[in-house]
C-alpha positions as CSV (number, residue, x, y, z in Angstrom):
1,X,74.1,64.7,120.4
2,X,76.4,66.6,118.2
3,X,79.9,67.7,120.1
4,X,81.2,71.1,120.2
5,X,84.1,73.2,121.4
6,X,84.7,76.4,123.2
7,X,87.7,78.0,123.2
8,X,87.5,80.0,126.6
9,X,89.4,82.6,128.0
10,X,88.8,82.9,132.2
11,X,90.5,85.9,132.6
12,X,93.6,87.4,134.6
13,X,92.5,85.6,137.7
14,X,89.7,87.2,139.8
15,X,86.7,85.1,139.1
16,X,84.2,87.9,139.1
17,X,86.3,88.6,135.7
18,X,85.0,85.4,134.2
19,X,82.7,86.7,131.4
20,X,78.9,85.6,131.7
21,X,79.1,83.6,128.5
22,X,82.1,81.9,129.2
23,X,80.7,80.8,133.0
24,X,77.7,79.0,130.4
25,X,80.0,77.2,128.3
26,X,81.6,75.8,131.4
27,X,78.0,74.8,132.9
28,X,77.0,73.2,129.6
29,X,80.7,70.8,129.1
30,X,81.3,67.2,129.4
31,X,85.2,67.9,129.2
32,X,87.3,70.6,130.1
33,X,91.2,70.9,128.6
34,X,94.1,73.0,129.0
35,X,97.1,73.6,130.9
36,X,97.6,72.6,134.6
37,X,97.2,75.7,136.7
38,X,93.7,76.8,134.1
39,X,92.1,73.9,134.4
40,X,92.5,74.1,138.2
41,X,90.3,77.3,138.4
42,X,87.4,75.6,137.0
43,X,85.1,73.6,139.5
44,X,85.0,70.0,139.7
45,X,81.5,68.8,139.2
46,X,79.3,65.2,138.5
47,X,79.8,64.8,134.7
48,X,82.1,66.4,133.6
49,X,85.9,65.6,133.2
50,X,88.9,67.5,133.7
51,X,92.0,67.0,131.4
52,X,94.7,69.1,132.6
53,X,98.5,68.7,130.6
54,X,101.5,70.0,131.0
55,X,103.1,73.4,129.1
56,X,104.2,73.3,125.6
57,X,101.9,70.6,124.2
58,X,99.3,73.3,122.5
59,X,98.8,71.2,119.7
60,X,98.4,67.7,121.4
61,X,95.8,69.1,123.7
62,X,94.2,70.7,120.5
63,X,93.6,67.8,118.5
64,X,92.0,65.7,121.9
65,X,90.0,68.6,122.0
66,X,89.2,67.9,118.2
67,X,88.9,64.2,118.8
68,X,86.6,64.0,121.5
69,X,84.0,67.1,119.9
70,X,83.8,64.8,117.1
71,X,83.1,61.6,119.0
72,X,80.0,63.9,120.6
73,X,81.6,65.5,124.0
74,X,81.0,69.1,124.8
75,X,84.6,70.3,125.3
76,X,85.7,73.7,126.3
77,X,89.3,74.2,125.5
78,X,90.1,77.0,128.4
79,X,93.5,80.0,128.9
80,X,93.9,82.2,131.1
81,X,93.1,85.8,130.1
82,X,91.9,86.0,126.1
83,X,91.9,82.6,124.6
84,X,93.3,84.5,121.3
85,X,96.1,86.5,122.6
86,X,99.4,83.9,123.1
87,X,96.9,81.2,123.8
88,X,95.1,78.2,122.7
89,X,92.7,79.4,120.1
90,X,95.5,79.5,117.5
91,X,96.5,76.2,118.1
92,X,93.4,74.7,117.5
93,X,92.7,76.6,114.5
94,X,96.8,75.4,113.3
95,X,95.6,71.2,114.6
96,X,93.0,71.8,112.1
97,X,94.8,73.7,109.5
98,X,97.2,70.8,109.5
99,X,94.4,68.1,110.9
100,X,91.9,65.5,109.2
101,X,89.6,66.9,107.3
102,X,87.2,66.1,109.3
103,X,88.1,68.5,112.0
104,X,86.8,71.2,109.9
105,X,83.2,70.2,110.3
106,X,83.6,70.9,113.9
107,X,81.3,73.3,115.7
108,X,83.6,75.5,117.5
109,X,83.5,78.7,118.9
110,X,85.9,81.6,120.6
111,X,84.7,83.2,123.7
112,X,86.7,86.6,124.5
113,X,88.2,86.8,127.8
114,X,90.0,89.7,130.1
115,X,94.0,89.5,128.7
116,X,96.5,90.8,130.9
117,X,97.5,93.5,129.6
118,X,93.9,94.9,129.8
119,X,93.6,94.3,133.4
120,X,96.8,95.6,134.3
121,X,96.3,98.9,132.1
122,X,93.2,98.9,133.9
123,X,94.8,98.7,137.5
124,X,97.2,101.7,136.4
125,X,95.1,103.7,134.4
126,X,94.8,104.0,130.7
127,X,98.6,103.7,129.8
128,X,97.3,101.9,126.7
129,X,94.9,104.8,125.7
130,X,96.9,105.6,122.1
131,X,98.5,103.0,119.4
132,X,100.2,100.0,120.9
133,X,101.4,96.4,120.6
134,X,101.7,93.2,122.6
135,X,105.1,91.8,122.0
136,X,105.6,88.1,123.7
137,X,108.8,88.1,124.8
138,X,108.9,84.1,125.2
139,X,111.3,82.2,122.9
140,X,109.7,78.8,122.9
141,X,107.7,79.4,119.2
142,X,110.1,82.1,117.6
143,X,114.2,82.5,117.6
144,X,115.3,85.8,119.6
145,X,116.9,87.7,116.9
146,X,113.0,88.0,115.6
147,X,111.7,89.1,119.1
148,X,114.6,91.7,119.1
149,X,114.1,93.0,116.4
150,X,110.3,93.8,116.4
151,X,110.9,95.2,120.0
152,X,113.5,97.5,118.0
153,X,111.0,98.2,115.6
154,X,108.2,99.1,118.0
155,X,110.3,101.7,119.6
156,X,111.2,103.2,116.8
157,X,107.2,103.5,116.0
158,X,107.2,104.9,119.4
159,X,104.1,102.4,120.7
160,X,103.0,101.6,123.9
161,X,104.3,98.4,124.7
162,X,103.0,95.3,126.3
163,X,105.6,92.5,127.0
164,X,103.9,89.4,127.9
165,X,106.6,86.5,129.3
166,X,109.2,88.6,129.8
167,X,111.4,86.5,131.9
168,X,111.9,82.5,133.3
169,X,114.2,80.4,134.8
170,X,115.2,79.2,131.9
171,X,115.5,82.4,129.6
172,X,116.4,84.6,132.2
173,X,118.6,87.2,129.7
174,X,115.7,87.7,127.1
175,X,114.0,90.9,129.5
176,X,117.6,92.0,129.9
177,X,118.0,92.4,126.1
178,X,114.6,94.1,125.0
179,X,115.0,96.9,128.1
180,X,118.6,97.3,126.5
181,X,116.9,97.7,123.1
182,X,114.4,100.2,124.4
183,X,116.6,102.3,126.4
184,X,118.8,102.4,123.4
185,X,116.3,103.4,121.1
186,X,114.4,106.0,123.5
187,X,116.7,107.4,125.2
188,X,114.1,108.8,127.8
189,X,112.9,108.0,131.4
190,X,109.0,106.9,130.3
191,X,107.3,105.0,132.3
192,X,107.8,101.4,132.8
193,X,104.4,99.3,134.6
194,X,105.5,96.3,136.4
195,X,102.2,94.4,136.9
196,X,102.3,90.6,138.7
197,X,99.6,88.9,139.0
198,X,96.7,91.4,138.1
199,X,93.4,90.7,140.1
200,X,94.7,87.8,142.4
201,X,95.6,88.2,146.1
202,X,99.1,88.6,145.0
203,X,99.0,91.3,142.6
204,X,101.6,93.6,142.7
205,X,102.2,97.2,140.5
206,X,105.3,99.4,140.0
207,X,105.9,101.9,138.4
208,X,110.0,102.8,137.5
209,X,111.1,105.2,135.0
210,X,112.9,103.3,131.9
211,X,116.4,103.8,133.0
212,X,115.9,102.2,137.0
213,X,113.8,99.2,135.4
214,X,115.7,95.8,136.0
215,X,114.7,92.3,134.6
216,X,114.7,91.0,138.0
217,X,111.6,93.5,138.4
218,X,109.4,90.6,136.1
219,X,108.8,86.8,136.3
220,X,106.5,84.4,133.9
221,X,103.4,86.0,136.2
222,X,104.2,89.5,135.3
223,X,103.1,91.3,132.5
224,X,105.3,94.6,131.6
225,X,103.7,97.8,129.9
226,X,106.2,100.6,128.4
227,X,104.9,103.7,128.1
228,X,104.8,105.8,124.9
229,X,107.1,109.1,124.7
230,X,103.6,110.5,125.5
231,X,102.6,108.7,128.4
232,X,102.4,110.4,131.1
233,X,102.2,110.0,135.1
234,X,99.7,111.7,137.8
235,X,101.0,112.1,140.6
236,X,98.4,111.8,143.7
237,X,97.8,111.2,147.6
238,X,98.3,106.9,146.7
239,X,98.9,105.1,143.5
240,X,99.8,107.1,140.7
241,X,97.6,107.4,137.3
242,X,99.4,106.5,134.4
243,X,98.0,107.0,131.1
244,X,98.7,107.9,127.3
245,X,96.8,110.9,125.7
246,X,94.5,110.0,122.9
247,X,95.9,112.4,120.2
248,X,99.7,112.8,119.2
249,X,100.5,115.1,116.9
């Protein structure tokens, strides 16, 4: 039987956010990769195997993926949220960029998922509802003078902006830095979303106007929308809309 791989994305957390088509992939694998806390959504059952790893080894865990699809295993490579937003589709496509040619012939396939800053937009409103970008705030793949500046950049352009990773343990200043950039640049008390752990028991949302928003507001399980100078906030008997007209002029 010829192998394959899925590149899966299982969503912010809730399982009823697990698309349809991802939920067959899972049915139809031998093997099941990715990083610790993904791998221990999915359900242990007879026949299929379970290879969870540790952070920062993308590219490893690609190319098992690679090596057992060819050897005729059914392998669904799985991240949280949209495998192709800051997660493991990339690296597989880079392990096979960089690979054996014979990774090429492999029969792979990327299945969409729910990406944080979707759900959390979602849970607030439509504060992405005009032009915006996703900025990843973690400095493990680029150096922070490049992460500063397109956060500079993006202000200037006057997006929306989602910051995914914006604080650890071990960066903790990084969050510090890009809130300094944007209140420089704006000048203005938009909106700030605070959004931890979208769709789980735990979620949490706040809502702070630029100048009151801290980096001790975020961890590595909250994802942080910035408004536009158009976003705007609807006030309401409980949680306030937020949301960013469609038109600008």
């Amino acid at each position: 039987m010829s192998g394959w791989i899925a590149i899966a994305g299982l969503g912010p957390g809730d399982a009823a956010l697990v698309t349809p088509e991802v939920t067959a992939a899972l049915a139809a694998a031998t093997d099941v990769i990715g990083y610790i806390p993904y791998v221990a959504r999915v359900v242990p059952r007879e026949g299929l195997t379970l290879h969870p790893s540790d952070n920062r080894v993308e590219l490893d865990r690609a190319g098992h993926a690679l090596t057992l699809a060819l050897a005729g295993r059914r392998v669904v490579v799985v991240s949280s949220g949209d495998p192709g937003v800051f997660a493991m589709a990339a690296a597989v496509f880079e392990a096979i960029d960089h690979g054996p040619s014979a990774w090429r012939e492999v029969d792979i396939r990327v299945l969409p998922g729910i990406t944080a800053m979707l759900a959390a937009a979602a849970r607030a409103g439509a504060p992405l509802g005009h032009d915006f970008c996703a900025i990843n705030l973690s400095d493990n793949l680029k150096p922070q003078a490049l992460i500063e500046r397109r956060v500079r950049l993006a202000a200037q352009a006057d997006f929306a902006i989602a910051f995914y990773n914006p604080r650890s343990r071990a960066r903790p200043e990084g969050f510090g830095r890009a809130l300094a950039i944007l209140r420089e640049e704006c000048g203005d008390d938009r909106p700030v979303l605070f959004a931890r752990a979208v769709t789980t028991a735990e979620e949490n949302l706040r809502i702070v106007p630029l100048p009151d928003a801290t980096p001790e507001m975020a961890d590595m399980r909250t994802v942080v929308i910035v408004g536009s100078s158009t976003t705007r906030t609807i006030l309401r008997d409980g949680p306030p809309i937020l949301y960013t007209p469609r038109s600008a002029s």
